[in-house]
N, C-alpha and C positions, 0 to 999 in steps of 0.2 A: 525126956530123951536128949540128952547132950547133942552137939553139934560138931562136928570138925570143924578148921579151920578152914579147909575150902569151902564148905556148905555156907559158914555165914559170909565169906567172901563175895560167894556167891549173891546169897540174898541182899549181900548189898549191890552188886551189881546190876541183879534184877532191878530193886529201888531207884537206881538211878536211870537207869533205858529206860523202863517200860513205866516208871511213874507209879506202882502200884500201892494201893494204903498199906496201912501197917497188917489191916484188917483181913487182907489179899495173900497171905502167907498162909499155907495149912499148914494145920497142927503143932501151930506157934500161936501161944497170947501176943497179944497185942506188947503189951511191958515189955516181954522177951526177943522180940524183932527190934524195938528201940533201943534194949540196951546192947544189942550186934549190933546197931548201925553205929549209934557212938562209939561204941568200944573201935572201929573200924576206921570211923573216921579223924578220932583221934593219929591211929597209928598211919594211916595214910598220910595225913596232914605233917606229921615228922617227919616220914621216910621222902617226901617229895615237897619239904620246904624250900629247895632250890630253886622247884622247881615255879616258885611262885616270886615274882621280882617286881617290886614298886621302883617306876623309874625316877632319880634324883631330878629334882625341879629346873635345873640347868637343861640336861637333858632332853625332859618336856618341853623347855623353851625353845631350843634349835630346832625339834623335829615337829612343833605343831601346824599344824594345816593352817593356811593361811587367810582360809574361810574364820575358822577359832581367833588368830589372831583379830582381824579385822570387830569381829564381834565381841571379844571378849576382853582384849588385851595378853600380856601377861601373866596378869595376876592367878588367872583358871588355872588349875590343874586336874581337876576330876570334874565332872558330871554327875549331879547324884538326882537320881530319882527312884520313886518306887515302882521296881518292877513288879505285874499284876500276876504273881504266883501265889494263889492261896497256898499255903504249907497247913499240914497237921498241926492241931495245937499241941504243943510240946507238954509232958507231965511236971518235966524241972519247971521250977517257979522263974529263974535267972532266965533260962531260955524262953518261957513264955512272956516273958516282960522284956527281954530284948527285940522279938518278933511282934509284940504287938504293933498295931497300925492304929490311931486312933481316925487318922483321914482317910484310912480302907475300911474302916471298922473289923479289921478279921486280921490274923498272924500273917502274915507277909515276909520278901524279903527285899533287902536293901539291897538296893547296885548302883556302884561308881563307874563311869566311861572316862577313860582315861581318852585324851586328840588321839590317841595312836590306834584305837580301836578295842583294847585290852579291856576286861571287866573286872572286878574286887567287890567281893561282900563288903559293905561295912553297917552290918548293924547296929554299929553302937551309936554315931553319928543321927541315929533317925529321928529323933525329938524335935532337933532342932533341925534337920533338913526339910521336915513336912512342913515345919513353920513356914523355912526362905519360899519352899514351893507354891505354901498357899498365898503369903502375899506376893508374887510374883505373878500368878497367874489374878490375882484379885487386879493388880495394878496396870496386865496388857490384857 
């Protein structure tokens, strides 16, 4: 049974408030919920590219907290740790190897804090963020 455009809008807004599996959608397989949520998130992610702003390093420098300074220096500009969101495992391969977590053992997702308080996916970064993580916490 086809979908409208609001309907899968819809399911994706459900997905995102109420957190529900793929598995949680009647009378949709599971495949067919994931490929309305990409297909969505895709077009989201264009129509409100503005509205997502990485602030220039200059910038970060004037405005950071001066707790940040003090501990960190200049140099910092994000914060990356693994935030503890189990996700679905993804059926794309690219997707499942970008989410994987080998120090959560389980598909996860990556998040950046910027001084300013603002957050940023960046899971590509995670191979070697879990590394700096793990010998930093080995080391205090």
């Amino acid at each position: 049974m086809p979908s409208s455009p609001f309907q899968e809008f819809m399911v994706v807004m459900m997905r995102f408030r109420l957190h529900l599996l793929m598995e949680d959608f009647a009378y949709r397989s599971q495949p067919t919920v994931t490929r309305i949520i990409t297909k969505w998130l895709a077009v989201m992610s264009l129509r409100h590219k503005s509205l997502i702003i990485w602030p220039e390093r200059e910038i970060l420098g004037k405005t950071m907290p001066e707790c940040f300074l003090r501990a960190f220096g200049k140099s910092v500009t994000i914060i990356i740790d693994c935030f503890e969101l189990f996700i679905e495992t993804p059926s794309d391969l690219l997707a499942k190897c970008g989410t994987w977590s080998s120090y959560k053992n389980h598909n996860t997702v990556l998040i950046g804090i910027i001084p300013q308080g603002t957050t940023r996916q960046t899971a590509h970064v995670r191979v070697h963020v879990e590394r700096v993580i793990g010998l930093v916490r080995r080391k205090y």
